[in-house]
N, C-alpha and C positions, 0 to 999 in steps of 0.2 A: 294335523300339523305336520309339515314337513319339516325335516332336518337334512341339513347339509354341513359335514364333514370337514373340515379345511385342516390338513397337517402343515405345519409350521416349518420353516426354517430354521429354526431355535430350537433344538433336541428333538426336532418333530413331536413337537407338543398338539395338543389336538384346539382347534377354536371350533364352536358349532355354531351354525347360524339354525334360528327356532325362526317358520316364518308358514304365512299359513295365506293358501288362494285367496286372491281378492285385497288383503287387507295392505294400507298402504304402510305397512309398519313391519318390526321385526326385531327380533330379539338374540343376542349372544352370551354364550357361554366361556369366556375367556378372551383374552382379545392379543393376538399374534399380531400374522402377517397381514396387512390393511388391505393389500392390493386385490387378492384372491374375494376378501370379503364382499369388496363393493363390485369384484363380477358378481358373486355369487345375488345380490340383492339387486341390483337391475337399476335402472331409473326410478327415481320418486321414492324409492322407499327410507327411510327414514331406519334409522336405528336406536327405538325406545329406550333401551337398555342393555347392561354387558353386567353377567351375574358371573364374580369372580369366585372359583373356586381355591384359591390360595393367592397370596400374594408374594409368589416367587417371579424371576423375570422371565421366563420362557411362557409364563402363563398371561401377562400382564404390559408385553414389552408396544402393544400397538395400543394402547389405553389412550396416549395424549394425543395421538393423532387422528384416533376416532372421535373424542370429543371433540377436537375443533370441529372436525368433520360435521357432526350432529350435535351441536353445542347442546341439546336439552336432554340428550341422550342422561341417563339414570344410570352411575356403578353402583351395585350392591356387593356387600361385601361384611363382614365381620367384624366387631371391635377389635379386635388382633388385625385384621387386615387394615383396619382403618391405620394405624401405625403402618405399617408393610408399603401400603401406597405412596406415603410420604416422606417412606425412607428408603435412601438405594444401596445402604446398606442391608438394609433388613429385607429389600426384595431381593437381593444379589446383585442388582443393574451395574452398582459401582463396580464389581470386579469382572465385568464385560466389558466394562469398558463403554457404557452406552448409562449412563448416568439417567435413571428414571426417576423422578419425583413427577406427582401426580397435579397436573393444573387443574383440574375443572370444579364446579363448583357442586354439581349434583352427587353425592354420596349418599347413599341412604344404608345405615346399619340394619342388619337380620339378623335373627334369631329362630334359635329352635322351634317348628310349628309356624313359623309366620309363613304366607300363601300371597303371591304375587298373581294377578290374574293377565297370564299376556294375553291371550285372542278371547271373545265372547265365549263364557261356560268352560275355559281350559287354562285350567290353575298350575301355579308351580309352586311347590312347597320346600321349605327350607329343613337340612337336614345338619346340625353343625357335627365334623367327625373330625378331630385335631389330631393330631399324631404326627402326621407325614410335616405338618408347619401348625403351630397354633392358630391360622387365621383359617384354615381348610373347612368349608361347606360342601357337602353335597346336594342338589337339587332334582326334583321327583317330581312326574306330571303322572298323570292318567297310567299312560303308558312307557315312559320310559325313566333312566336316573341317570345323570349327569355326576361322576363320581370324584374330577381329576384327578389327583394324587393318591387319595385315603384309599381307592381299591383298583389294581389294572388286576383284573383278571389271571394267572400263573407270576403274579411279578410279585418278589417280595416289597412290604411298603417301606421305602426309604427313613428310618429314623435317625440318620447323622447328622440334618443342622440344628443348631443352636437351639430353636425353635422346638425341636421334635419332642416326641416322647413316646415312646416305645408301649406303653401299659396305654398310653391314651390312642395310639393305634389301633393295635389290638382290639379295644374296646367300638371301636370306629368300625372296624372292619365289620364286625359284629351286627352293629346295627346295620351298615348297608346292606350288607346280603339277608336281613330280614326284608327290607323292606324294597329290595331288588326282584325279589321273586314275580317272577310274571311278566318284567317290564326288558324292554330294549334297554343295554348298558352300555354307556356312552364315556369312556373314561377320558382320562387327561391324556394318556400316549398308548397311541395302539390300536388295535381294530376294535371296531363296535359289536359285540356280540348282541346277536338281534335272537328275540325269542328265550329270551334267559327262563 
């Protein structure tokens, strides 16, 4: 599986495009900046799904545009997030000034242990770590974990919105870095450390 990078324009947040030779499909971890993505994906491919790690707006702010884009495209996302998307208060969009409520109709809620299979034989697995916002997932393949918020590497985790919770951080952080060891970290903002 290849992974491609995309920093944001919106706090340089991170989007990752999962996408793998041959297959005419491909998968996203957060969804930003639109323009960057569909270089990065090329002709024909399609965008299966967008597996939201929180539902703040620097993580979530190119959601409606990609949907139209790939109308069957799949957001996964959390019962907490499930609110989040449809509120732009509750993603922060309304005090940007960029008002996001979420149109599309494919949503599918995850849970702890559930296993999304994007390319033949290469699973992704759901990890829920609340703290940094109650709707925060992190997600785990083979080899690598997609963390955004719940862990950047030297950066303390943010617990001042509403949503946060400090103990349930903590507890979050905990579980990542067990289950980090060995894989490529791929966080929300900041460089990817490879080889963890």
């Amino acid at each position: 599986m290849e992974i491609v990078q995309i920093v944001n324009t919106v706090f340089s947040s991170n989007t990752y495009v999962l996408r793998e030779e041959g297959a005419d499909w491909c998968w996203l971890v957060d969804a930003g900046d639109v323009a960057p993505v569909l270089e990065a994906i090329g002709e024909g491919v399609t965008i299966r799904g967008i597996f939201l790690t929180h539902t703040h707006y620097d993580h979530l702010y190119g959601i409606n545009r990609m949907v139209d884009l790939f109308l069957r495209s799949v957001v996964y996302t959390s019962e907490a997030g499930m609110e989040g998307i449809y509120s732009d208060k509750l993603n922060f969009s309304k005090y940007h000034d960029d008002p996001i409520v979420f149109k599309g109709d494919h949503v599918r809620v995850v849970h702890d242990g559930d296993e999304v299979e994007l390319f033949p034989g290469e699973f992704l697995t759901v990890l829920e770590t609340p703290g940094h916002d109650k709707s925060c997932l992190t997600y785990y393949t083979r080899g690598e974990i997609f963390t955004g918020d719940s862990f950047i590497p030297e950066v303390k985790v943010i617990t001042t919105f509403p949503r946060s919770n400090k103990q349930d951080a903590a507890r979050s952080v905990e579980a990542i870095l067990k289950v980090a060891e060995g894989r490529d970290l791929y966080p929300g903002h900041g460089e990817v450390l490879l080889g963890n």
